[in-house]
C-alpha positions as CSV (number, residue, x, y, z in Angstrom):
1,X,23.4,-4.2,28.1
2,X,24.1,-4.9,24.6
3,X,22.8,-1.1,22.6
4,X,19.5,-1.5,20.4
5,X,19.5,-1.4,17.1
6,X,19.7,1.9,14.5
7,X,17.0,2.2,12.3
8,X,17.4,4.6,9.5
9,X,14.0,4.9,7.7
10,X,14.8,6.7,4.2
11,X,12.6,7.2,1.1
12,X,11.3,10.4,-1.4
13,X,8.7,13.4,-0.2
14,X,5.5,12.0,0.6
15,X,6.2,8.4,0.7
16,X,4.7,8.4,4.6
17,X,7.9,8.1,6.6
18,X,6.6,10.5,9.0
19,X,3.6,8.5,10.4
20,X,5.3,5.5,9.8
21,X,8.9,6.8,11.6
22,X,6.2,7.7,14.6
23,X,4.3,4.5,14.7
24,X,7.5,2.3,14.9
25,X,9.2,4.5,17.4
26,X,5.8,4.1,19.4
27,X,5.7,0.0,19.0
28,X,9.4,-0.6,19.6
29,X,9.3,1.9,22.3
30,X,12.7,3.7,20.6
31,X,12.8,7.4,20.2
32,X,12.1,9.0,16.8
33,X,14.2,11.6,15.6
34,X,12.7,13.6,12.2
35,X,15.7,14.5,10.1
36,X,13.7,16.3,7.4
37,X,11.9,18.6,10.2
38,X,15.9,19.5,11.2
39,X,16.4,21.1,7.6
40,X,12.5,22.4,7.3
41,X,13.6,24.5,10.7
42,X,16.8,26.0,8.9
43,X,14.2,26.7,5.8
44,X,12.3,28.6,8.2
45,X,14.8,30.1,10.3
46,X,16.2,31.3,7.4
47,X,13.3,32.8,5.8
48,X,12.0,34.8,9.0
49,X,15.6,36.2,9.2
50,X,15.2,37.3,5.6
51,X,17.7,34.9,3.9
52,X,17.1,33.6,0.3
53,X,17.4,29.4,-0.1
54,X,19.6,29.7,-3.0
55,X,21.9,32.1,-0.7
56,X,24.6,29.4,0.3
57,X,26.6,31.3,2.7
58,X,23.5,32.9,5.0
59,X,21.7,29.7,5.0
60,X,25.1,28.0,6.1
61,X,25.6,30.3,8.7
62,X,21.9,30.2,10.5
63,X,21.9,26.3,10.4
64,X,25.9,26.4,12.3
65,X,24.0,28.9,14.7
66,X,21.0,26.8,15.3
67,X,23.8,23.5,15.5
68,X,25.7,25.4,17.9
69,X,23.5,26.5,20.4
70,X,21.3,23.0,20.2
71,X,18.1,25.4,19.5
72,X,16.4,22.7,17.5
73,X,14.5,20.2,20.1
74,X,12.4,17.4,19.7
75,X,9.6,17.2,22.4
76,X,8.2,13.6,22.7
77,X,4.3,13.7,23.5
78,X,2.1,10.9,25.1
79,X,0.0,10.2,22.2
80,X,3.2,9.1,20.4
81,X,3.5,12.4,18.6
82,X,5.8,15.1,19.4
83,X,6.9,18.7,19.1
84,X,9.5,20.6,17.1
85,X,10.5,23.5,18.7
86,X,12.9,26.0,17.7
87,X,14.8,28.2,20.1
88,X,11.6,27.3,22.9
89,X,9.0,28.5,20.2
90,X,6.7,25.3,19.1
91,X,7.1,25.2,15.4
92,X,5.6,22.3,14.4
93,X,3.0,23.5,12.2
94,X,4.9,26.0,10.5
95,X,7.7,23.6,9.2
96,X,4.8,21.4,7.6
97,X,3.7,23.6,5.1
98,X,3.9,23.3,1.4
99,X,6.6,26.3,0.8
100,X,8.7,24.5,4.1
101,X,8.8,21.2,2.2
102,X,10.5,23.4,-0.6
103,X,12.0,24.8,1.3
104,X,13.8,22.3,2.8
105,X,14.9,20.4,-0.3
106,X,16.8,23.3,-1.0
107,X,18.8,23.9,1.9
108,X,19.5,20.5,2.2
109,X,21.5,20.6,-0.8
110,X,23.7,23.4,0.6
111,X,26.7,21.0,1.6
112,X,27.4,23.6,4.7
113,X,23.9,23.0,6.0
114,X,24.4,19.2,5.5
115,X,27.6,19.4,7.6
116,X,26.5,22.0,10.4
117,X,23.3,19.4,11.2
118,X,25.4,16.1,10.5
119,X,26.9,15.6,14.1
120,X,23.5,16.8,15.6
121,X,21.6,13.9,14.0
122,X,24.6,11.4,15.4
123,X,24.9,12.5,18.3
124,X,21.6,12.3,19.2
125,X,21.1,8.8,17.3
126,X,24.5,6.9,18.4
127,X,22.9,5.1,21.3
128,X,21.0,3.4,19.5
129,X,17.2,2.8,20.4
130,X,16.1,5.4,18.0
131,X,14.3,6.0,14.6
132,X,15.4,8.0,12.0
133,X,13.6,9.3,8.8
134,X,15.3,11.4,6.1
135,X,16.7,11.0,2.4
136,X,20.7,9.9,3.5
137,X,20.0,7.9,6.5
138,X,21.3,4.6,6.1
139,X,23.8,6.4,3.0
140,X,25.6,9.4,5.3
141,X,24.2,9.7,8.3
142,X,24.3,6.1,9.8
143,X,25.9,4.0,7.1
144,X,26.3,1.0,9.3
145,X,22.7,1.2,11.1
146,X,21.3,-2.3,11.6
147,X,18.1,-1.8,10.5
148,X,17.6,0.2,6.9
149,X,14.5,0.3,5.0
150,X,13.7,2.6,1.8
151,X,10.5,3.4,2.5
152,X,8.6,4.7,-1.5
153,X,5.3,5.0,-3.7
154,X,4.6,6.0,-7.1
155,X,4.4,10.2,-7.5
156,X,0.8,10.3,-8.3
157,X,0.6,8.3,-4.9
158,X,2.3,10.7,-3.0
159,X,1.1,13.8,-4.2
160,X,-2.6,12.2,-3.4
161,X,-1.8,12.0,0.0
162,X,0.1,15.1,0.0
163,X,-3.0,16.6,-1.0
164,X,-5.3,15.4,1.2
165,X,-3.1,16.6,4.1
166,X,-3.5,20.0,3.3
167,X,-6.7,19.8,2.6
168,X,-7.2,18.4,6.6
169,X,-5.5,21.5,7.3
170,X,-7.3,24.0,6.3
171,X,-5.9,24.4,2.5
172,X,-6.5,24.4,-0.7
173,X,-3.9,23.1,-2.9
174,X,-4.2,22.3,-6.3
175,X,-3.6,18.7,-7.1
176,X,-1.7,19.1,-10.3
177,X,0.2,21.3,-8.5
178,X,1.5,19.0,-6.0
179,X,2.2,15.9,-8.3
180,X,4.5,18.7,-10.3
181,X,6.0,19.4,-7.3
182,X,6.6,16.2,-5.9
183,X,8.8,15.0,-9.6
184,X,10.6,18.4,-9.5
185,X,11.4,17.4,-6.1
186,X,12.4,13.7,-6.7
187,X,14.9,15.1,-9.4
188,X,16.2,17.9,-7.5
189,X,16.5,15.7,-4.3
190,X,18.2,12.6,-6.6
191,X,20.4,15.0,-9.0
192,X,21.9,16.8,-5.7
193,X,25.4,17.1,-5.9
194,X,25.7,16.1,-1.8
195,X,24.6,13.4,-0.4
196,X,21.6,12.5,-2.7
197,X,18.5,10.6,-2.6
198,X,19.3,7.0,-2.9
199,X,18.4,3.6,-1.6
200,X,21.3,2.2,0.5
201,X,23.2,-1.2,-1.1
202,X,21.6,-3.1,2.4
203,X,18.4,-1.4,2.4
204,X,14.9,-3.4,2.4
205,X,12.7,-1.6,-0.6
206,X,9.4,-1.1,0.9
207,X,6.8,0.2,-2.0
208,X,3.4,1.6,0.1
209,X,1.8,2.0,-3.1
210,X,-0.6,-1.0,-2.3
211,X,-0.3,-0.6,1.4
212,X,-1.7,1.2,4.3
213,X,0.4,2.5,7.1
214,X,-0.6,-0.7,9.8
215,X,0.8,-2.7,6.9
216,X,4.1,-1.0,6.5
217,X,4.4,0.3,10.2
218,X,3.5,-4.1,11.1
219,X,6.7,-5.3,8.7
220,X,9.2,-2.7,9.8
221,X,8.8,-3.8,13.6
222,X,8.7,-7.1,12.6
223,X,12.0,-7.0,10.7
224,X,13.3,-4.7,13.4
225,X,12.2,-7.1,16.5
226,X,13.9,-9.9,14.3
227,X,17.5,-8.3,14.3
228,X,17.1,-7.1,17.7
229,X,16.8,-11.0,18.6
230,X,19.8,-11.8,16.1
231,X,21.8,-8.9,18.7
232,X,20.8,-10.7,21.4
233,X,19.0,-7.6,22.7
């Protein structure tokens, strides 16, 4: 049986590839694997062991442990959603706060985190039939995946829906806030010296600005069920 296609779903913080990474895994029936959750569990890992983000060599050293012993799992549930757990311990919430999205953006910039986590996310995507959402998807991780899309919206547009996440959780976050945070983010994320933020050369632009997630999540399967057909899957 000929293997299913890659498909590497990249794009900026709060540009929806989340719920859009979990409702095309769900319609193609592939499994989703969350890239960014992989360096928020470092972030966190890191912090309840007392390490700084800007400290390069401890952050390195608990994402080769975490690599090593495999103590990062995804946990698929019926509903189409699934769990992040870390070492057995469900962490799923954790990871999605506000200071864990900073969090992240950091570490990921810490070229021996990048490394330590790189032959997880192959491994565990080179069969194919999978989804995968991050910033250097279709760039780094799977440069020849057959199905890349660059999934964006303006800032304002993204710290909106940012906002009104937190808010359905409980918080209270300050808009201005987040659209500051979201730019600063953008730059860091683009300016980093390893593998930055970019749109691959043979990825399809999708701006959700103007769309709603059955819109976006309805044109990804589409193209994907397409190239599947050109496989001969």
């Amino acid at each position: 049986m000929k293997r299913r296609p890659i498909v590497a779903i990249d794009g900026p913080a709060g540009a929806g590839k989340t719920t859009v990474s979990q409702r095309v895994a769900q319609e193609l029936g592939y499994v989703r694997l969350d890239t960014g959750a992989l360096y928020r569990c470092v972030a966190l890992a890191s912090a309840r062991r007392g390490i700084d983000w800007s400290d390069d060599s401890g952050v390195t050293k608990v994402a080769e442990d975490l690599a090593k012993r495999r103590a990062i799992r995804f946990q698929a549930l019926g509903d189409g959603n699934q769990k992040v757990l870390v070492d057995a311990e469900d962490v799923s919430v954790q990871i999605r706060d506000q200071a864990m999205g900073q969090g992240a953006s950091r570490v990921s910039a810490i070229p021996g985190v990048r490394s330590a986590l790189l032959d997880m996310q192959r491994v565990q995507g080179s069969e194919g039939g999978v989804v995968l959402e991050g910033r250097d998807i279709g760039t780094v991780v799977f440069p020849d995946a057959e199905a890349k899309f660059f999934l964006t919206a303006s800032p304002v547009v993204r710290a909106e829906r940012r906002y009104q996440e937190l808010v359905d959780r409980g918080q209270s976050p300050e808009l201005e806030d987040i659209i500051r945070e979201v730019k600063e983010r953008d730059t860091r994320d683009s300016q980093r010296p390893v593998a930055p933020l970019k749109q691959a050369d043979d990825a399809e632009l999708v701006d959700s600005s103007n769309l709603d997630i059955e819109e976006v999540v309805t044109h990804i399967v589409e193209r994907v069920r397409a190239i599947e057909a050109e496989l001969g899957v």
